[in-house]
MDTraj code that builds the backbone (N, CA, C; nanometers):
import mdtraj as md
import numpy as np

residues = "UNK UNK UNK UNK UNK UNK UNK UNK UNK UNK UNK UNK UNK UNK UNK UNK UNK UNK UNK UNK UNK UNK UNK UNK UNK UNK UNK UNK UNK UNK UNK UNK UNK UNK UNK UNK UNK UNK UNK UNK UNK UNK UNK UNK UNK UNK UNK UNK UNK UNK UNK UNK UNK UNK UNK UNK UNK UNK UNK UNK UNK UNK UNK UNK UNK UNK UNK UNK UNK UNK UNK UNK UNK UNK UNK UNK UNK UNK UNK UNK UNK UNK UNK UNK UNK UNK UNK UNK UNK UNK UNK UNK UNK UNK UNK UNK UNK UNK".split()
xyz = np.array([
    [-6.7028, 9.7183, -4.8967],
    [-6.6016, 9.8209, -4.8958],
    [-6.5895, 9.8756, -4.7545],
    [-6.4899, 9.8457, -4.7209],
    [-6.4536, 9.9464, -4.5556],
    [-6.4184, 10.0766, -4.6123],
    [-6.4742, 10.1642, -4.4565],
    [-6.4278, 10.3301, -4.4737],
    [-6.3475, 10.3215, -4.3939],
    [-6.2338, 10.3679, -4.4165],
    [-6.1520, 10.4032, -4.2866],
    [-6.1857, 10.5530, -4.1918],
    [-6.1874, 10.4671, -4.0972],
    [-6.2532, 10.6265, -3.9871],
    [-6.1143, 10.7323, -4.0165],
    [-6.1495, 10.8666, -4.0025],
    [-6.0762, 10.9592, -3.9974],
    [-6.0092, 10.9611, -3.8655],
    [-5.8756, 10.9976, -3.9073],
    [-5.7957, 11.0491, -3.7716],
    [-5.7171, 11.1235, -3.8164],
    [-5.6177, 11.1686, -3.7300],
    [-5.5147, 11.2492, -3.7129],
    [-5.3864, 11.2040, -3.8308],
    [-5.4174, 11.1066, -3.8134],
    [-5.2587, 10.9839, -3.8435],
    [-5.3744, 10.9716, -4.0417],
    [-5.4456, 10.9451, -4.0603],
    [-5.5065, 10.8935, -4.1746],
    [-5.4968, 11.0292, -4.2473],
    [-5.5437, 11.1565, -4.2117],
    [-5.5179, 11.2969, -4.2525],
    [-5.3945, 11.3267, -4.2894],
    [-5.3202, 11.2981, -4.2024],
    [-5.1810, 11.3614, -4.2308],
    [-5.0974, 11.2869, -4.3556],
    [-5.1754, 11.1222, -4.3887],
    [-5.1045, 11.0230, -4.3998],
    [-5.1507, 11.0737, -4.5874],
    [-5.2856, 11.1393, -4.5910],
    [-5.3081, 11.1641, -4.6892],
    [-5.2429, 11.2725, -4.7972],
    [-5.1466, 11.3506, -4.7050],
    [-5.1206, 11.4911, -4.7381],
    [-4.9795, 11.4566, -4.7215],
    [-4.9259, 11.3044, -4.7226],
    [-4.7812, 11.2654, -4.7402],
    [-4.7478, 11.2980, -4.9052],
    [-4.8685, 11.2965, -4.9955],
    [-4.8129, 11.2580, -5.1729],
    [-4.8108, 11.4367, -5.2146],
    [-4.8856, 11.5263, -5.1218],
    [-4.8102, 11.6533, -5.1386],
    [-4.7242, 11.6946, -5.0839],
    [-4.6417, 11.6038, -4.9701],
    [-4.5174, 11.6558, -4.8907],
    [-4.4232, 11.6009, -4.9923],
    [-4.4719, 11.4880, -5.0399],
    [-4.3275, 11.3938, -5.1664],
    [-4.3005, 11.4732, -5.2697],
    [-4.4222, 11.5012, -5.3096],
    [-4.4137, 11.6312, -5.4910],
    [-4.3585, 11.7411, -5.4475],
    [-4.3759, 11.8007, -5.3781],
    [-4.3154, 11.9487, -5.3034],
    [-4.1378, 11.9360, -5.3088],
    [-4.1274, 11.8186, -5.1998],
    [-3.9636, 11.7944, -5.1835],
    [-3.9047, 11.7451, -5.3047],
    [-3.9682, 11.6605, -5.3861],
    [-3.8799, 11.5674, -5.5520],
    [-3.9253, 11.7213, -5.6563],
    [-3.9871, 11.8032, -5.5803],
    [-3.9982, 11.9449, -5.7156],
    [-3.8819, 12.0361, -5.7038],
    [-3.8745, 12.0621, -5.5536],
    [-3.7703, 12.1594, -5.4807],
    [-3.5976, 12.0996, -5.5348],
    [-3.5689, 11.9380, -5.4958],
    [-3.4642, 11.9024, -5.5148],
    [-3.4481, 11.8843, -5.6657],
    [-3.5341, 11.8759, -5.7188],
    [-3.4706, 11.8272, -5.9153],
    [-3.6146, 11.8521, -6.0188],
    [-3.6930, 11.9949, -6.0091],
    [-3.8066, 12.0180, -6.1077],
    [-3.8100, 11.8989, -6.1905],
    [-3.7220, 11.8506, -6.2664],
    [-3.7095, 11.8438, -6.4445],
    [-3.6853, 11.6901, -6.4395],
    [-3.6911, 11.6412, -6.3246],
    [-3.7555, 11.5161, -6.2902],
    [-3.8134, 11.4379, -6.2354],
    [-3.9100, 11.5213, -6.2223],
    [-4.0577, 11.5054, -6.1910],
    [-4.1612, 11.5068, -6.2976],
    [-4.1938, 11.3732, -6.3064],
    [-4.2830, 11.3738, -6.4232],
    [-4.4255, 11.4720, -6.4392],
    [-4.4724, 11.4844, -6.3475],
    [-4.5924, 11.5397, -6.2883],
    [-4.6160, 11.6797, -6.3306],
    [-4.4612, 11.7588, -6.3422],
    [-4.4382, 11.8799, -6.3891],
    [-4.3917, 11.8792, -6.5250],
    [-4.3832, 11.7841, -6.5932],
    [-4.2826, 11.7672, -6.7011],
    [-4.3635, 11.8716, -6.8106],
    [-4.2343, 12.0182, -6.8875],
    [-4.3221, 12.0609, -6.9881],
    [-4.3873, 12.1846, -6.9219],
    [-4.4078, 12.1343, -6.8209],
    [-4.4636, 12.2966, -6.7403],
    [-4.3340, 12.4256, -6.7252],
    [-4.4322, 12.5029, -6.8092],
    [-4.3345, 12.6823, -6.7620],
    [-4.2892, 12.6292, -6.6332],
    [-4.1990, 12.7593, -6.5539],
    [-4.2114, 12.7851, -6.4160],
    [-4.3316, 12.8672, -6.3278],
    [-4.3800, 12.9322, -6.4171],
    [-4.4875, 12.9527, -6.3536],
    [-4.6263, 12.8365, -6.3052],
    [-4.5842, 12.7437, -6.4150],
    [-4.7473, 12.6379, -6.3576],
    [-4.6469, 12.5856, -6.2806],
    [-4.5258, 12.5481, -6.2800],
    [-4.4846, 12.4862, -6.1685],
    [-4.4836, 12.4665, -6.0305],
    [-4.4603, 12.6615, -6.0497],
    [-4.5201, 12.7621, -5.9041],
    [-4.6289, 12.7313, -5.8534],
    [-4.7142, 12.7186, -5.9709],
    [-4.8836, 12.6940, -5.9324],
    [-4.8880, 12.4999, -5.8653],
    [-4.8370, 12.5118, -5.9120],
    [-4.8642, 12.3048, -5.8660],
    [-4.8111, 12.2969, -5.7120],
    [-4.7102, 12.3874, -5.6856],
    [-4.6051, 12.3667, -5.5779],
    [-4.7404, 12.4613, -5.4385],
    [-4.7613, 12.6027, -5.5261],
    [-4.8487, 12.6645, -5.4068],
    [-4.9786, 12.5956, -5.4259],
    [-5.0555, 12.4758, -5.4763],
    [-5.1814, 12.3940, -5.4637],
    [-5.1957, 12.3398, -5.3452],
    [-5.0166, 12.2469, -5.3773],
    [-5.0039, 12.1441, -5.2444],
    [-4.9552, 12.2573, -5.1235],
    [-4.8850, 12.3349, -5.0944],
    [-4.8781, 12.4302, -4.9800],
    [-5.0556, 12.4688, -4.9525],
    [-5.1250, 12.4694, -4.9911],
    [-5.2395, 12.5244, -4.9518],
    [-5.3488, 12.4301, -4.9001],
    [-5.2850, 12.3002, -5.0069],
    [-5.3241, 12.1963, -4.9471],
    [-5.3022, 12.1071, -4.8073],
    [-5.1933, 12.1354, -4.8039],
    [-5.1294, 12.1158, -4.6208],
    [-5.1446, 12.1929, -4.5584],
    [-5.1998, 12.3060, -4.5796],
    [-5.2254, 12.4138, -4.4838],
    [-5.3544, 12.3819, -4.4444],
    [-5.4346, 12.3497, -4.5562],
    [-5.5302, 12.3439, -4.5228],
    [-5.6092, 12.1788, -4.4085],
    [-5.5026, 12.0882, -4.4068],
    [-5.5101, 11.9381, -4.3317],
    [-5.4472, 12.0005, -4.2183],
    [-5.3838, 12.0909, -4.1935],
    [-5.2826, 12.1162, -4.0942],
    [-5.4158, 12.1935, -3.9805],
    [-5.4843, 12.2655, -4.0424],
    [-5.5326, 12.3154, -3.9747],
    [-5.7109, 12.2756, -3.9496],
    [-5.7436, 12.1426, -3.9799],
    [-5.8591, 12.0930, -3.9314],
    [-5.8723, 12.0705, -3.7857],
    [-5.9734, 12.1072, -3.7262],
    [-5.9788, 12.0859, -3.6180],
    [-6.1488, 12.0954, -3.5953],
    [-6.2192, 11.9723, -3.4730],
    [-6.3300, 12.0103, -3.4361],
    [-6.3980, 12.1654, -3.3812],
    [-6.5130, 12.1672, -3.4620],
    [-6.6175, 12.2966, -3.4389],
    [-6.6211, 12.3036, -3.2827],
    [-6.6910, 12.1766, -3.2801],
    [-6.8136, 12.1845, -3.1217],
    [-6.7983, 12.0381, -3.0739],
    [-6.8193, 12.0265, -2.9558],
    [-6.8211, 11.8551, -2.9271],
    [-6.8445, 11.7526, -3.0139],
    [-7.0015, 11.7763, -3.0690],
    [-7.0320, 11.7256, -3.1448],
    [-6.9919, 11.6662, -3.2783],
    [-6.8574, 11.7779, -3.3492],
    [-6.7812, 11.7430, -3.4602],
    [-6.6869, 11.6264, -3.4247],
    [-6.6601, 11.5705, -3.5314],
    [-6.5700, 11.4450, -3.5157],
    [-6.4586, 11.4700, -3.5932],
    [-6.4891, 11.5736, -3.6544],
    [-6.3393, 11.6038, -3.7379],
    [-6.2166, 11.5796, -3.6365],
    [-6.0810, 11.4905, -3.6639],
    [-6.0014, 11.4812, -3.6271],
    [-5.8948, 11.6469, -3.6087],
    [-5.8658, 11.6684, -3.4517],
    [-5.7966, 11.7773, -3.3905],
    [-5.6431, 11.7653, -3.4852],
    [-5.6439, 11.7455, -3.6076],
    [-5.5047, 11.7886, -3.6361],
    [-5.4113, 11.8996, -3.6043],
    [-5.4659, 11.9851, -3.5994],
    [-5.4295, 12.1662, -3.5605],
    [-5.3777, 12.1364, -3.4338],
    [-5.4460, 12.0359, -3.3295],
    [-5.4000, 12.0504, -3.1837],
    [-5.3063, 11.9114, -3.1683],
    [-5.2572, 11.8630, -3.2388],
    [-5.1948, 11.7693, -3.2635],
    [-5.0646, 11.7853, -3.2481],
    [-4.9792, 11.7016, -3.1466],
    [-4.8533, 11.6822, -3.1065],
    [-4.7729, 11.7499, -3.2502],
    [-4.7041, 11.8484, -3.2043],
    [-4.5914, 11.8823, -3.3434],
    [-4.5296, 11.7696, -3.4067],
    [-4.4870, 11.7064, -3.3076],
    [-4.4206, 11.5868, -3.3818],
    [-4.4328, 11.4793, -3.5206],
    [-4.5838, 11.4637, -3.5169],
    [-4.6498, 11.4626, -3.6076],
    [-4.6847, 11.5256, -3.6914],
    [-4.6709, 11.6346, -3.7270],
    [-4.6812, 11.7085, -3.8606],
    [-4.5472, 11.8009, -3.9037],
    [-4.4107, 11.7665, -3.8358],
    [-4.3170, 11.7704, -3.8822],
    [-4.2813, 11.8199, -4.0357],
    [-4.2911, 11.7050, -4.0888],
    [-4.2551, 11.6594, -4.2437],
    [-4.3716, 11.7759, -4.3281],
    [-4.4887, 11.7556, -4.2926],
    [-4.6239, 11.8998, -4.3559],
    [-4.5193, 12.0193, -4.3487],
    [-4.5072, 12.0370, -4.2494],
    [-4.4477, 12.1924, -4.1621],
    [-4.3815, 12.2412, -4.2615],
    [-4.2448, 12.1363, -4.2407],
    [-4.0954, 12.1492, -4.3393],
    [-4.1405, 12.1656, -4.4560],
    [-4.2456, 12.0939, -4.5256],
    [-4.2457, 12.0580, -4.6609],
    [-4.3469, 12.2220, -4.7422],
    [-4.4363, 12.3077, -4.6139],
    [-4.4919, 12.4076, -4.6454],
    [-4.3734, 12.5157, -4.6678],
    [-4.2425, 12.5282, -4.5767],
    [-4.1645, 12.5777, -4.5635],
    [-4.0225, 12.5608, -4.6714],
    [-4.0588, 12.4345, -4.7713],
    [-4.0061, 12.4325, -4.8387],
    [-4.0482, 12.5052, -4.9963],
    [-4.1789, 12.4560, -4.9847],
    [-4.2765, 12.4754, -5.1191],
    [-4.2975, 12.6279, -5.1260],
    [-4.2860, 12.6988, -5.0252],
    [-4.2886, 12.8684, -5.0205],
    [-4.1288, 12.9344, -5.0485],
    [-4.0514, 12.8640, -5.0120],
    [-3.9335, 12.9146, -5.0164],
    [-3.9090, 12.8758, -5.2063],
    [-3.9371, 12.7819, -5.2598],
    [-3.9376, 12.7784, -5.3669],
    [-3.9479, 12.8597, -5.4432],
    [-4.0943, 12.8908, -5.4501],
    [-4.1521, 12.9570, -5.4978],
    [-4.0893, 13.0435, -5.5178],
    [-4.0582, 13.1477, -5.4045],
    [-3.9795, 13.2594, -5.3867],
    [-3.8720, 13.3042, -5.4393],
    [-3.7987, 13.1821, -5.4629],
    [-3.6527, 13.1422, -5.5422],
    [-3.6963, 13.1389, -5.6720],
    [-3.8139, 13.0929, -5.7125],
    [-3.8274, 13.0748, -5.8700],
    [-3.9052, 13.1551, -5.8832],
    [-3.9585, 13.2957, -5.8414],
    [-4.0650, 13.3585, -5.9330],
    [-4.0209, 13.4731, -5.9226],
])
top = md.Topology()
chain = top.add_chain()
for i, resn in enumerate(residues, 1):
    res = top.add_residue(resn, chain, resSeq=i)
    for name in ("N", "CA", "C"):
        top.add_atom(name, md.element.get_by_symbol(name[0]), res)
traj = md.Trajectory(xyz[None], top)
């Protein structure tokens, strides 16, 4: 079994399937299977998981030399674009639906 080493690009790449659920929740709830059946309130709750969840990849960054955690936090904007938008979407939601 290979590990894939952590990076910047593998982090972010992971926190793409909460940028997808966020945006297919925002544009059409009620077809999204994932939510299907859920009040609006667990919906809320599923939508602020993944916002907290990109907040929380967004903002990894090494302790001390010694850490190897990948500098996402100091990471070219360009690259976390789509996170950004997609935190900025999943809050605005919310807001709209609760």
């Amino acid at each position: 079994m290979t590990i894939e080493a952590r990076t910047v690009t593998s982090i972010l790449s992971a926190g793409s399937d909460s940028v997808t659920l966020i945006n297919s929740i925002n544009t059409d709830a009620s077809s999204v299977q994932r939510v299907e059946g859920m009040t609006q309130a667990e919906i809320n709750e599923v939508v602020q998981a993944n916002v907290d969840h990109l907040e929380t990849i967004l903002a990894y960054a090494p302790v001390d030399s010694d850490d190897d955690t990948p500098n996402v936090a100091g990471a070219a904007d360009s690259k976390k674009t789509t996170h950004v938008a997609a935190i900025a979407t999943g809050k605005a939601y919310i807001a709209a639906n609760s």
